[in-house]
PADODO-863509 format. One record per residue (C-alpha): z, x, y. Coordinates in Angstrom, 3 decimals, padded with zeros to 6 digits. Example, Ala and Ser with C-alpha at 12.3 -4.5 7.8 and 13.67 -1.06 7.14 Angstrom:
[node [007.800,012.300,-004.500]]
[node [007.140,013.670,-001.060]]
end
This chain:
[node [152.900,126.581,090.965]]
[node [152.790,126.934,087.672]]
[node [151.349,123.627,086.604]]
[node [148.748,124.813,088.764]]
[node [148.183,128.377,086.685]]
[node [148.157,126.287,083.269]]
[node [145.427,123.986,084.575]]
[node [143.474,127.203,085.591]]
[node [144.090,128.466,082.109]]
[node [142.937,125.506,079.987]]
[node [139.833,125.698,082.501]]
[node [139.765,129.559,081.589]]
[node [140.184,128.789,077.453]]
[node [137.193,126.558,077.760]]
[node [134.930,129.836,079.630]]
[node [135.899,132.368,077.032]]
[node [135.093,130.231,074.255]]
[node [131.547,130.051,075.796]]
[node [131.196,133.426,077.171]]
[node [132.479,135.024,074.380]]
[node [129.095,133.882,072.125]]
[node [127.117,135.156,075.438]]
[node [128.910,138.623,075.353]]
[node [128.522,139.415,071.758]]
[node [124.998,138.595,071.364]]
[node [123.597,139.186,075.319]]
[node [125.606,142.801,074.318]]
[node [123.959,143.112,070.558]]
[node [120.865,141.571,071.056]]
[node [119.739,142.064,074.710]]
[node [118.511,138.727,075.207]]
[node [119.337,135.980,077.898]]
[node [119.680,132.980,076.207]]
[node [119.423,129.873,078.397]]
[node [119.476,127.281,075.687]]
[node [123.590,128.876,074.999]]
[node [124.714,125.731,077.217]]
[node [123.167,123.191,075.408]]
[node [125.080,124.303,071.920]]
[node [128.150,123.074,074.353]]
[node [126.606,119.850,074.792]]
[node [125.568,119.618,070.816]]
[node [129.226,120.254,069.827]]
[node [130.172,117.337,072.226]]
[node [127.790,115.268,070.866]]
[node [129.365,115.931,066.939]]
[node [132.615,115.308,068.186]]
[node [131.153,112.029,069.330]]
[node [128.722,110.868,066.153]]
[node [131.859,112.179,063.709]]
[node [134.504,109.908,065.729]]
[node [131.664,106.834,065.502]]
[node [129.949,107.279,061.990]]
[node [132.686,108.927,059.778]]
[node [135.892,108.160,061.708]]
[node [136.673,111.710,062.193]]
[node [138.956,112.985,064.540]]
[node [138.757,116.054,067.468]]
[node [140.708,118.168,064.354]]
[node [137.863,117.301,062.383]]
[node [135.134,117.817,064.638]]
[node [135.710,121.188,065.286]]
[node [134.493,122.589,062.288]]
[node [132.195,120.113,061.914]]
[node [130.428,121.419,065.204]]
[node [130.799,125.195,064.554]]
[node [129.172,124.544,061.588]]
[node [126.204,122.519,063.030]]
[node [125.608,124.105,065.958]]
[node [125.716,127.623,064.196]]
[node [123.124,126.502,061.719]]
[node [120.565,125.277,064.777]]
[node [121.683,129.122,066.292]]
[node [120.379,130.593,063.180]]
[node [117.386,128.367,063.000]]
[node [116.640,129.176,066.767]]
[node [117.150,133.003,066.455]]
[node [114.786,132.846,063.141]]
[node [112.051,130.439,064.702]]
[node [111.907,131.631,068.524]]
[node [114.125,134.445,069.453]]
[node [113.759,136.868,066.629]]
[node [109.918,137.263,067.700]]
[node [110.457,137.714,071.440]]
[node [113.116,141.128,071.162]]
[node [112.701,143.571,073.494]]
[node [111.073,141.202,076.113]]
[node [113.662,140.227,078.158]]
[node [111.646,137.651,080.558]]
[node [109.959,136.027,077.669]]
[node [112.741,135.478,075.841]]
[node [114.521,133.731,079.106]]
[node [111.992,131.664,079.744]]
[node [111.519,130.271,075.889]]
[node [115.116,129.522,075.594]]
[node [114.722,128.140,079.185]]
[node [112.332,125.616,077.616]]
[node [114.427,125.152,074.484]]
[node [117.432,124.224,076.546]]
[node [114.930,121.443,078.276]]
[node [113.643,120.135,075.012]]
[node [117.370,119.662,073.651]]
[node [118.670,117.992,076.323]]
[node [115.382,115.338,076.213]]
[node [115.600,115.132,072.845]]
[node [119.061,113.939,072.959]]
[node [118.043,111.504,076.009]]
[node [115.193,109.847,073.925]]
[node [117.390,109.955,070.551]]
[node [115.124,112.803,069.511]]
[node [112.195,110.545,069.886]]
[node [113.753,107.817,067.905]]
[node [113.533,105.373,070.837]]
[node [109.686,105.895,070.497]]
[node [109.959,103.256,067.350]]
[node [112.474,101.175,068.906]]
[node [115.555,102.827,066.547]]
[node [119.135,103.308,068.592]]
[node [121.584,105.698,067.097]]
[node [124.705,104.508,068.292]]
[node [126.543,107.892,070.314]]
[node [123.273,109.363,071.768]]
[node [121.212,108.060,074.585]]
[node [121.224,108.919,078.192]]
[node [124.341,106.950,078.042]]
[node [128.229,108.984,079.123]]
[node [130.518,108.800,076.008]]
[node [134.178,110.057,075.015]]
[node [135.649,111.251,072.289]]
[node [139.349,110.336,072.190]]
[node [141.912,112.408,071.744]]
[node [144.649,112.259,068.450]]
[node [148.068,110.375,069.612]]
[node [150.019,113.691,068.784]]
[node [147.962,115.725,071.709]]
[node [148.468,112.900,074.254]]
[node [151.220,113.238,077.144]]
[node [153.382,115.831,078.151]]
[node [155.609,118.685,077.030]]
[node [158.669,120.494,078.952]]
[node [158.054,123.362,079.099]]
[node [160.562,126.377,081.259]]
[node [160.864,123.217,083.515]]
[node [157.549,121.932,083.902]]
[node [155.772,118.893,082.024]]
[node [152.664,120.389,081.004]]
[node [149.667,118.301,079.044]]
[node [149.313,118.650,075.522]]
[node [145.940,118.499,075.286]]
[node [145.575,121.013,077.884]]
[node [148.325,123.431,075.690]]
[node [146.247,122.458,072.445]]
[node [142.728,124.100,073.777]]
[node [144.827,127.375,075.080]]
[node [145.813,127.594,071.550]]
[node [142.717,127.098,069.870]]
[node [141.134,129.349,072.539]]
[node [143.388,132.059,071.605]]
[node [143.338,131.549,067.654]]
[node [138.876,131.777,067.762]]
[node [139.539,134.853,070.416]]
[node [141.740,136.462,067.984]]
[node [139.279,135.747,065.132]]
[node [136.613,137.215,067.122]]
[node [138.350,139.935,067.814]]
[node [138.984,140.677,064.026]]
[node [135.457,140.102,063.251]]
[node [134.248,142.604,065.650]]
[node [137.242,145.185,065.079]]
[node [137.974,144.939,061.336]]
[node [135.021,143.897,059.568]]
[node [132.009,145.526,058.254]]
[node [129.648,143.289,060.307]]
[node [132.092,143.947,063.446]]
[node [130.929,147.588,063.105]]
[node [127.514,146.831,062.685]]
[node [127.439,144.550,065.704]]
[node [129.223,147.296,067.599]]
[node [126.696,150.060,066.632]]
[node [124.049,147.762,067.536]]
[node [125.591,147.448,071.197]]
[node [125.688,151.279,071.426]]
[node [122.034,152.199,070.517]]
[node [119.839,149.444,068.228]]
[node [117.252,152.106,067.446]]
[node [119.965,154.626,065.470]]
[node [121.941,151.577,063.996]]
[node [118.517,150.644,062.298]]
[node [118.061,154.410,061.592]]
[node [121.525,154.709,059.763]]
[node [120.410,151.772,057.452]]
[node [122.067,148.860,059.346]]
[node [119.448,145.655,059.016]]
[node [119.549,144.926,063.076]]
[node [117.303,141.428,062.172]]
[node [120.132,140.258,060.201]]
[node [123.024,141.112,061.351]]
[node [121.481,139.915,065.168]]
[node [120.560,136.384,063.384]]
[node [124.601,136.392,061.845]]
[node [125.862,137.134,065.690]]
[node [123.479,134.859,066.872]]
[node [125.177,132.098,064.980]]
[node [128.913,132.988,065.427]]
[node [127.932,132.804,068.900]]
[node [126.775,129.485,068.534]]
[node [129.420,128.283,066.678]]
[node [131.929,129.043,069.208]]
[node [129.713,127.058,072.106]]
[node [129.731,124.437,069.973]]
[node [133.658,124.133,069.574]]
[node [134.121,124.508,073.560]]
[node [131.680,121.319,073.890]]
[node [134.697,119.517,071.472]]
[node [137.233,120.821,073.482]]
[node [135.279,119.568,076.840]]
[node [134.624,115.874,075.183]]
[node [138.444,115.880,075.312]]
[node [138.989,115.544,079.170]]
[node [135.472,114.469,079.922]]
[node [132.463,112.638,079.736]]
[node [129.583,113.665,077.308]]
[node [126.515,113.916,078.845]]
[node [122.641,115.227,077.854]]
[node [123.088,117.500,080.510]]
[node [126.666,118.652,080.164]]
[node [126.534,122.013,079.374]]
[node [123.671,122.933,082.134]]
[node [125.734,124.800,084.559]]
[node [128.207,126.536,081.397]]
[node [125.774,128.882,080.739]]
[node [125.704,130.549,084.113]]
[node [129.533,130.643,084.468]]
[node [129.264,132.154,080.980]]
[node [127.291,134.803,082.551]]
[node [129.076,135.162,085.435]]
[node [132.048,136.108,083.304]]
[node [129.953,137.927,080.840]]
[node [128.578,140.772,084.052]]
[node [132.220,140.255,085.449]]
[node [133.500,141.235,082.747]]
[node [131.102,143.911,080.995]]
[node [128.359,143.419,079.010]]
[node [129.723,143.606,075.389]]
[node [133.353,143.979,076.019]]
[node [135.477,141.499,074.651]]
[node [138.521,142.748,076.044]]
[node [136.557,142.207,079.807]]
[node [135.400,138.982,078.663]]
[node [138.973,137.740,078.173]]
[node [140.196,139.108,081.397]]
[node [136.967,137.976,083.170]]
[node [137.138,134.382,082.449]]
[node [141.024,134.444,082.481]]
[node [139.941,135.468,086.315]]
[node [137.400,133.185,087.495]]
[node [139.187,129.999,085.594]]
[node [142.355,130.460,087.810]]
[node [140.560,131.728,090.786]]
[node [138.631,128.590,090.587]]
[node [141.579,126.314,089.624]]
[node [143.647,127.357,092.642]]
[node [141.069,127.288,095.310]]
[node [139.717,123.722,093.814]]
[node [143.458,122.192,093.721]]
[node [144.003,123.923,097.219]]
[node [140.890,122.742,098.942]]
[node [137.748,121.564,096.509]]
[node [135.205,121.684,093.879]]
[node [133.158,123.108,095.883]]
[node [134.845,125.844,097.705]]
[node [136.440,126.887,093.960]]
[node [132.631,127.280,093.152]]
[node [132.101,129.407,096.236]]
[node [135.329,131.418,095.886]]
[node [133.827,132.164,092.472]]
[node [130.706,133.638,093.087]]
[node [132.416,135.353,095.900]]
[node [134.350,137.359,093.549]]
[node [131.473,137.650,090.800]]
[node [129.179,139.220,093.775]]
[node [132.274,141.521,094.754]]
[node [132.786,142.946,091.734]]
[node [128.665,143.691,090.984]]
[node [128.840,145.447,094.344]]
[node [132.157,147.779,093.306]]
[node [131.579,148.259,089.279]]
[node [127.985,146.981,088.520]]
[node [128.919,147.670,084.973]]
[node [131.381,145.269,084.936]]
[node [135.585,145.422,084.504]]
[node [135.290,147.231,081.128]]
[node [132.133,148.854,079.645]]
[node [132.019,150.879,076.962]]
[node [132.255,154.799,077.620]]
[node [129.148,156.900,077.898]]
[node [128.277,160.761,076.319]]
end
């Protein structure tokens, strides 16, 4: 039984990392970003170029794709996003379209095919990235041989939680973010520069897809359309768990992951993915804030 909870956990690390970008800056911001699940897929897709064209390995790769796929958040929320605040459906829809365009452009090689040029790692093609020696097999563990790998992304999940969590608690630009949560229009009136400190959020938020898609081209295939579906279980955790709450973000997707885990192992995919939405639906109809929310005056 317990094998069983630490597969549901890995599965869980691999949510928050997503969900957590979607909770900070779906809470700060008020946007829906669609195109969140295609930073996933980017970060997969660094992991794989790094491991072809510079040799790197998964260690290396995740920095590598925080960094790149936090740059293209920045460029996004500067080029697209920054104009559409404070229209929700607009700003759905153009990330909607975003998300498309990424996923295409990785398909044609981002248009590279057009003159007959292959990059070697991108294409419509499935890939792997493969994992160091030391992270292969097993450990014992109190009794049980549990994967490595699988201990390794529980780890890292908790060390960028933690992070987060110090960002948002202990930092200047934590406070900011929080005040922004609370009420945009008197953070801006108390001096705080929303633009920025949205477009810095936007980023970190990034980032952290971006190491989950590393994670994922660990026990996977890498795909153009890999991260499609993440960004709805990201939400799903993100309304389960309260919009801006880190703490119900954690215990949200710590949730779902095992919930899903044990019904999969039990019966299927499929009915994990139903017993899932079952409980998201549940909890809308008993606390449509969410688990945790922040408390009014």
């Amino acid at each position: 039984m317990f094998d069983i909870f630490f597969i549901g956990l890995s599965l869980s690390s691999v949510l928050l990392l997503v969900a957590l970008g979607l909770a900070v800056t779906y809470g700060a911001m008020g946007i829906i970003n669609m195109a969140h699940g295609e930073m996933v897929m980017i970060g997969a897709y660094v992991a794989v170029l790094a491991n072809i064209w510079l040799g790197a390995n998964l260690f290396a790769a995740i920095p590598l794709a925080f960094a790149a796929t936090a740059l293209l958040g920045l460029a996004l929320e500067r080029l697209v996003v920054r104009r559409l605040y404070g229209r929700l459906l607009d700003t759905l829809l153009a990330t909607w379209g975003i998300a498309i365009l990424l996923q295409q452009a990785i398909r044609l090689e981002f248009g590279l095919s057009f003159f007959g040029l292959h990059v070697e790692g991108l294409g419509a093609g499935l890939q792997n990235v493969p994992v160091p020696q030391m992270l292969q097999g097993t450990l014992q563990l109190f009794g049980q041989d549990l994967n490595i790998y699988r201990m390794f992304i529980v780890l890292v999940t908790a060390v960028l939680a933690g992070l987060t969590w110090a960002v948002l608690y202990r930092t200047p630009l934590g406070m900011k973010v929080r005040a922004i949560i609370r009420n945009p229009q008197m953070a801006a009136a108390c001096g705080i520069d929303v633009k920025q400190t949205n477009a810095i959020t936007f980023a970190l938020g990034s980032g952290l897809a971006g190491v989950a898609g590393v994670l994922m081209a660990g026990f996977r295939s890498v795909s153009p359309d890999m991260g499609a579906t993440m960004v709805v279980d990201g939400f799903m955790v993100v309304v389960t768990g309260g919009v801006g709450s880190l703490l119900g973000t954690i215990a949200a997707s710590g949730l779902l992951g095992e919930i899903n885990a044990l019904v999969a192992i039990f019966s299927n995919e499929i009915a994990g993915r139903a017993a899932v939405l079952a409980v998201v639906i549940g909890v809308i109809l008993l606390k449509p804030a969410g688990l945790f929310t922040f408390k009014g005056r």
